[in-house]
Every structure is written in C-alpha cells, then in structure tokens.
C-alpha positions in Angstrom: -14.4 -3.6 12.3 -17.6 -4.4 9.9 -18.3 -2.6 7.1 -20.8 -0.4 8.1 -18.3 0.7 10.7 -15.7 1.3 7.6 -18.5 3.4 5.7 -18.4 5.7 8.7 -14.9 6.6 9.1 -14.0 10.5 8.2 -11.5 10.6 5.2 -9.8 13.6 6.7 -7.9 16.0 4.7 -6.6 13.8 2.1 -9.9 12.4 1.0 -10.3 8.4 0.4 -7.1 6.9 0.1 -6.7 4.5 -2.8 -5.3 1.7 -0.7 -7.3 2.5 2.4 -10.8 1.5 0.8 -12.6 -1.4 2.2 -16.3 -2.5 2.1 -15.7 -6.2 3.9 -15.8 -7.2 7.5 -12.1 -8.7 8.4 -14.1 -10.8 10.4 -11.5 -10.8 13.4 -13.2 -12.6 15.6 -13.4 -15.8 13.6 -10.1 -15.9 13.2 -9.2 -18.2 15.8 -12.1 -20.8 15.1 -10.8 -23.1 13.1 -13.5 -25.5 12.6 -15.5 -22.0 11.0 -12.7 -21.7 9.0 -12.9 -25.0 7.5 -16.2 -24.9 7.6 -16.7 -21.6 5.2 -13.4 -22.8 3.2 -15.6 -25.6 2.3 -18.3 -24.1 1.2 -19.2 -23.6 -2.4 -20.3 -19.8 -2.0 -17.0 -18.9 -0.3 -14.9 -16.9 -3.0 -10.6 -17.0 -3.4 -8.3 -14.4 -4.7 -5.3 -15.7 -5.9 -2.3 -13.4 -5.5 1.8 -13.9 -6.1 4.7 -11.2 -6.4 1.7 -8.5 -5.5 -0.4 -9.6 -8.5 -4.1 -11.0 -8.9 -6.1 -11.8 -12.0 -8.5 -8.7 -13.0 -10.9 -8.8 -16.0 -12.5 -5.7 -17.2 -16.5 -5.3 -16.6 -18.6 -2.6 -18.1 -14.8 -0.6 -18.8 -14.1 -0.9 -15.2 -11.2 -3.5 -13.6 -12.3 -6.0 -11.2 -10.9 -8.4 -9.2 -11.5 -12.5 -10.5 -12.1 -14.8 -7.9 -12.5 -18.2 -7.7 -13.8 -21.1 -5.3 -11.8 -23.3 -3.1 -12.3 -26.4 -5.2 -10.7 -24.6 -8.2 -8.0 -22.8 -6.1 -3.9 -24.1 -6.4 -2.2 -25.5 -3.3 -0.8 -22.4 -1.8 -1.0 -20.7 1.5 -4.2 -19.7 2.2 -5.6 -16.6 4.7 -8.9 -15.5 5.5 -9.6 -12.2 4.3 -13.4 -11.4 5.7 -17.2 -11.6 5.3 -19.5 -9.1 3.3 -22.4 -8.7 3.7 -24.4 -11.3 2.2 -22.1 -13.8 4.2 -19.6 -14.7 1.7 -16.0 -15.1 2.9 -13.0 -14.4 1.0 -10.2 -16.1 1.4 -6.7 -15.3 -0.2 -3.7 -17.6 -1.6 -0.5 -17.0 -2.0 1.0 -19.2 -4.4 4.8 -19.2 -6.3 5.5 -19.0 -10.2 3.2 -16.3 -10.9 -0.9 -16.0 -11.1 -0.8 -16.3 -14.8 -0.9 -19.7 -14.4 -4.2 -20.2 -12.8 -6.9 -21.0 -15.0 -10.0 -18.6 -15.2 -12.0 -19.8 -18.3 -11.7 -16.4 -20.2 -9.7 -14.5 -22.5 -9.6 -10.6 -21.0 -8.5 -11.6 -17.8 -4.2 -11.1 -17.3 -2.5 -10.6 -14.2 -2.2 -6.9 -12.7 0.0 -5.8 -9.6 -1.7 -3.8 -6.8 0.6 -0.8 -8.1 -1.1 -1.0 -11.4 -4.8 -1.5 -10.5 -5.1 -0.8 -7.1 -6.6 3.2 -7.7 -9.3 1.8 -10.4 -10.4 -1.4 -8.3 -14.1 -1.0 -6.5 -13.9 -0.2 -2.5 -14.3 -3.6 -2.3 -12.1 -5.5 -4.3 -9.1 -2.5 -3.9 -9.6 -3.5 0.3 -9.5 -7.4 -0.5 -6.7 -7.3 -2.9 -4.2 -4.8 -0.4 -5.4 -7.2 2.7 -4.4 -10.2 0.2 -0.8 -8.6 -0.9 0.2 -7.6 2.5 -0.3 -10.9 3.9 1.4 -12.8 0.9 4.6 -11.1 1.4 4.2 -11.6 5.2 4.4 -15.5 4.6 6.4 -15.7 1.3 9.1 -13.5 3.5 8.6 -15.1 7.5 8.5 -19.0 7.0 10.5 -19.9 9.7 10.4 -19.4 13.7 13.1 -16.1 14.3 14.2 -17.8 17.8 15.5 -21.1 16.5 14.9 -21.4 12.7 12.0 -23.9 12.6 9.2 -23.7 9.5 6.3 -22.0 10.9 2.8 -23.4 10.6 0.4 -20.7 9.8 -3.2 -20.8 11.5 -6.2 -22.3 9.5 -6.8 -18.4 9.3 -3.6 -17.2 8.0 -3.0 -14.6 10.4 -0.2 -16.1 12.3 1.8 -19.1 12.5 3.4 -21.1 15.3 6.6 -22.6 15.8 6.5 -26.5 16.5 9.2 -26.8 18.4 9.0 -24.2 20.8 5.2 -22.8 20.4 6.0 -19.2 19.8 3.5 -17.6 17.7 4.5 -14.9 14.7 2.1 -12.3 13.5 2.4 -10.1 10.4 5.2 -8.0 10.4 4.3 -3.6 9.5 6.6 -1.4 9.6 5.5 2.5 10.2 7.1 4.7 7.4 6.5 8.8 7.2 6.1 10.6 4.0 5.3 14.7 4.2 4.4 17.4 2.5 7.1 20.0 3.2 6.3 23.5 2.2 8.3 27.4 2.7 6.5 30.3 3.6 6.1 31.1 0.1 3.3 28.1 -0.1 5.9 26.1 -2.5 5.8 22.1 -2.2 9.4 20.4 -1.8 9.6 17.5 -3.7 12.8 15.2 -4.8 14.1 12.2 -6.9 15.6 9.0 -5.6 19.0 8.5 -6.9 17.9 5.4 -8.8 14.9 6.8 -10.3 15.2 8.5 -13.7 15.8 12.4 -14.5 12.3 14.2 -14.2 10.4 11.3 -11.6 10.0 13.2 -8.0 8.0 12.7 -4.8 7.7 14.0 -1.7 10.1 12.6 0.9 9.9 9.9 2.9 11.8 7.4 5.2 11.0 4.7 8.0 10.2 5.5 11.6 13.4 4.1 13.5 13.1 2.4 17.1 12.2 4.6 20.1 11.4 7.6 17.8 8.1 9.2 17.3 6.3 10.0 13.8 6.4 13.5 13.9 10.7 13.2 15.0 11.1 10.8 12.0 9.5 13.4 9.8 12.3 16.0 10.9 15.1 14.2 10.9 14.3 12.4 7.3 13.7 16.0 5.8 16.8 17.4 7.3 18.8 14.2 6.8 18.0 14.0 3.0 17.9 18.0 2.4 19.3 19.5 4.8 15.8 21.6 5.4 14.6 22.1 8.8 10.7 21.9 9.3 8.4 22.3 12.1 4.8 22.6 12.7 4.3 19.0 12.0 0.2 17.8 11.7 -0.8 14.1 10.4 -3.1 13.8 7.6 -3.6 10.3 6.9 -2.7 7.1 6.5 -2.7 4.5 3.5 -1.1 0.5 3.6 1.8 0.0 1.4 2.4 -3.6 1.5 5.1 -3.8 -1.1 6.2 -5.4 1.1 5.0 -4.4 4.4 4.7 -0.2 5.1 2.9 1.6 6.5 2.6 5.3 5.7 1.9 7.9 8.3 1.3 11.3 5.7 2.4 14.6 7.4 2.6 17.9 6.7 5.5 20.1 8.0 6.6 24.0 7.4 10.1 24.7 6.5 11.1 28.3 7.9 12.5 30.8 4.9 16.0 31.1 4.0 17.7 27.6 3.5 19.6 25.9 1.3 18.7 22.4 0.1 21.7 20.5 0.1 20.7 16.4 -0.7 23.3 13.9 0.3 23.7 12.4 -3.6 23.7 8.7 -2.4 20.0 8.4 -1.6 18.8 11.7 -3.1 19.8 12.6 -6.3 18.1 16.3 -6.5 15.4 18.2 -4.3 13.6 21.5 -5.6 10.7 23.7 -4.2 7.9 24.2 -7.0 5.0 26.7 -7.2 1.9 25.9 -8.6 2.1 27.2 -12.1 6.1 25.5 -12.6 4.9 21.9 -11.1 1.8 22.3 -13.8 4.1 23.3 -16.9 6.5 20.9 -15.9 4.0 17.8 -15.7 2.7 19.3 -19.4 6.1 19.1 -21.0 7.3 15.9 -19.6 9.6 17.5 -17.4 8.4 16.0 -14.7 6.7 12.9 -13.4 4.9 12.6 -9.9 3.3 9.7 -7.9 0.8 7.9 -9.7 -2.8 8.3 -8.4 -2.6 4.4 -6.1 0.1 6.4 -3.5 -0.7 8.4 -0.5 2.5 10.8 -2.2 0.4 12.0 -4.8 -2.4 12.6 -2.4 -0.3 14.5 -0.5 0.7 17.0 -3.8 -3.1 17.2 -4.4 -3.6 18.5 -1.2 -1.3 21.3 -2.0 -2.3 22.0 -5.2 -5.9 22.1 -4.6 -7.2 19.8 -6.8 -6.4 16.8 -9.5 -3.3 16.8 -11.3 -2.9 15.3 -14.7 -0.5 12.1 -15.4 1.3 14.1 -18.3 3.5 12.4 -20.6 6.5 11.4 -18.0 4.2 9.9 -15.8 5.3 6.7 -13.8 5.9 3.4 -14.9 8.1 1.8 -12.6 7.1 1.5 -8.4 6.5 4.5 -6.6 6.2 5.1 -3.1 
C-alpha cells in the first residue's frame, strides 16, 4: 500500500493509533527483486535505522524525538530488511544487530537509545511507522533463525522478509500472532479494568489475551473476559487495530457489554484484582496516584479514552515498566 493510500484510511472510532501511523510505501512489490535491493542498498541516498532489543537511536529536533538514521556504508554488520520507499524515492532499510544500539556511532551528543515503548507515541507518522515495521521484523529474525522442519539456519532474502532453508528450500515468513484486548462496560456505563498479578498495586488495563487456534475474535474476547473475571459479555463490535511487536502481536480492540448483576471473581494466578470504575473514581484515582493506566503508545489506553470521552492525564503512578 503507498502512502497516499495510508493517508486515506478512516481512523475509526479510536482515532490514529500510535503504532498504526505510517507515511512510507512498504514497497511490497520490490521485495522479491534482489538485484533492486542491492541496487538501492548501495546507494548513498538510501537511509538505515539501526534497531536491537526494540530500541533505535533518537535525537531530539526543535523539542520533538526523531528517529537517527544512517547510510549503508556506516551501518554494522547485522541483518538487514527493507523497510519501504517515500516519496522522494529514498528507501529505508532496517538492521538488527546484537549488544545493543548504543554502540553505533552517530557523531552527536543528544542522541541515546529509546525503545519503541518509550518513544513510539511522540515519533512523527513517519518515523513511528518505520521504527514499529523495524522492531517487528528484528524480533522475527533474532527469535526464527533456523528452518522449524529440520533445524537448519535460515537464509533471509536480500529483502528481509523471509528466509529459506538450504537444505530442504522451505521458505519462513514473519511470524503475528492475533491478540484481543476490549473495553468491557455494565449497563451503568462503568469501564472494567484489572492488574496483572506481576504488575504493581495501582497499575490496571483493560483485559486481554491471545486468539487460540480455530477460534474467532469476537469468541476469544468472551472467553478471556469470563476466564479472567468470571464476567459474561456480549454485544461484541471491533474498533481497531494497532501492531504490538514486542515481540510479535497483534491487537484486535473490542468493545463488549457485560449484563448487570455479576460478580467479578479473577483467578489470582494471572489476575491479581479487577474493578468497574466510573468516570469521576478513574479521574480521582489517576490524580492521587492511586492508579496508573496504559501509557499513551498502547491501543489499551485508547480504548479507556474512548470511554471516557476524551484525554486522560499520566498522573503521578503513571507507567514505567511495559504495558500492553
């Protein structure tokens, strides 16, 4: 899809997802042309984000994050994808590399090494769209290097978008795996949110699980709400979608209504507490520190926005550690 086609897409209910922003052309088609890939890998105006453990190197221009890049002739031996074209024909290209980015040299001082958690929210459409594209294919090869059938190293494509297996010739593409998340409300209009077991005291989300084989979306989102609250929903409608590739989601955001008259009841190994809130006590509770929601990069806290009706502040508590 080029950008122009991007540009065009509705938003839907949720509005422009942090992680679902993108201004460049994936350029799909030139994918499997590996003399073009050379070719532009070669050429001086090409550009190259280098990425490891979900981080890149950002400076800060005019107060604002961005993205640093570099060209090929500076960029580490690593493995290398192709991440698209913009519009004045420059082609980004991504690579993954071990030990950390800190290491790669970028000729100036307010430049350090931010995750896609941290920064991904602030980035420009475009560089928030190259650096997601970049992480999500990272993981894919620093987490798939051999062939599944018989345990041979892979060989990844010029293009980075799948490998092959020498002995048998199998090819391996990137690995996504669907995950619901919902906004569960009662008929009083309250929004159901909960805390991990491991998270700390006052940190809460909406809920959310993976879609398992041979179930659909909308069945996923019943059974996780009932399975970690014991809270039966229906009306089920899909809102949006955003990339998580931490390492490799993707969430499908739902709403569902839970009839009147039940009793959470969490199952204390994965869910440590679930409570409804109104408006006015998730408000006073974000004020004092009480509580913490998703930070503003997660389709979650899109989700709670939708509910509330508008932008919620960080509040003291607010998250410091991965969200969902």
């Amino acid at each position: 899809m080029s950008a122009a086609e991007t540009e065009q897409l509705d938003d839907g209910p949720l509005g422009r997802l942090a992680l679902s922003r993108s201004t460049v052309d994936r350029a799909t088609a030139r994918r499997a042309d590996g003399a073009w890939v050379e070719a532009a890998w070669a050429d001086p105006r090409s550009r190259v984000l280098v990425v490891s453990d979900s981080q890149a190197l950002v400076r800060s221009a005019d107060g604002r994050p961005e993205l640093v890049f570099i060209s090929s002739a500076e960029a580490p031996e690593g493995t290398k994808f192709l991440l698209g074209v913009d519009t004045d024909d420059v082609v980004y290209f991504g690579v993954s590399v071990p030990g950390g980015v800190s290491r790669v040299r970028s000729g100036e001082d307010d430049v350090q090494p931010m995750s896609l958690r941290q920064v991904g929210a602030v980035l420009s459409d475009r560089d928030a769209g190259l650096l997601t594209h970049a992480v999500a294919l990272a993981n894919w090869h620093d987490t798939h290097t051999h062939c599944p059938r018989d345990g041979t190293p892979t060989v990844p494509a010029p293009a980075g978008h799948v490998t092959t297996c020498p002995t048998d010739g199998s090819e391996h593409f990137p690995r996504l795996d669907p995950a619901v998340i919902m906004l569960v409300t009662d008929p009083d209009d309250r929004c159901l949110l909960a805390r991990n077991a491991l998270w700390p005291k006052g940190r809460m989300s909406v809920l959310a699980g993976f879609v398992e084989p041979g179930e659909s979306a909308e069945h996923a989102v019943a059974r996780e709400v009932f399975e970690e609250t014991a809270i039966t929903v229906g009306h089920i409608r899909y809102l949006g979608s955003q990339p998580w590739p931490m390492p490799r989601s993707l969430m499908l955001g739902f709403q569902a209504a839970a009839p009147g008259g039940q009793r959470i009841t969490v199952d204390a190994e994965e869910i440590g507490e679930a409570r409804w809130f109104t408006r006015e006590e998730m408000l006073a509770a974000i004020g004092t520190g009480e509580l913490a929601v998703a930070p503003t990069s997660s389709i979650a806290r899109r989700l709670i926005e939708f509910w509330y009706g508008g932008n919620l502040p960080d509040g003291p508590g607010s998250w410091t550690a991965p969200a969902r």
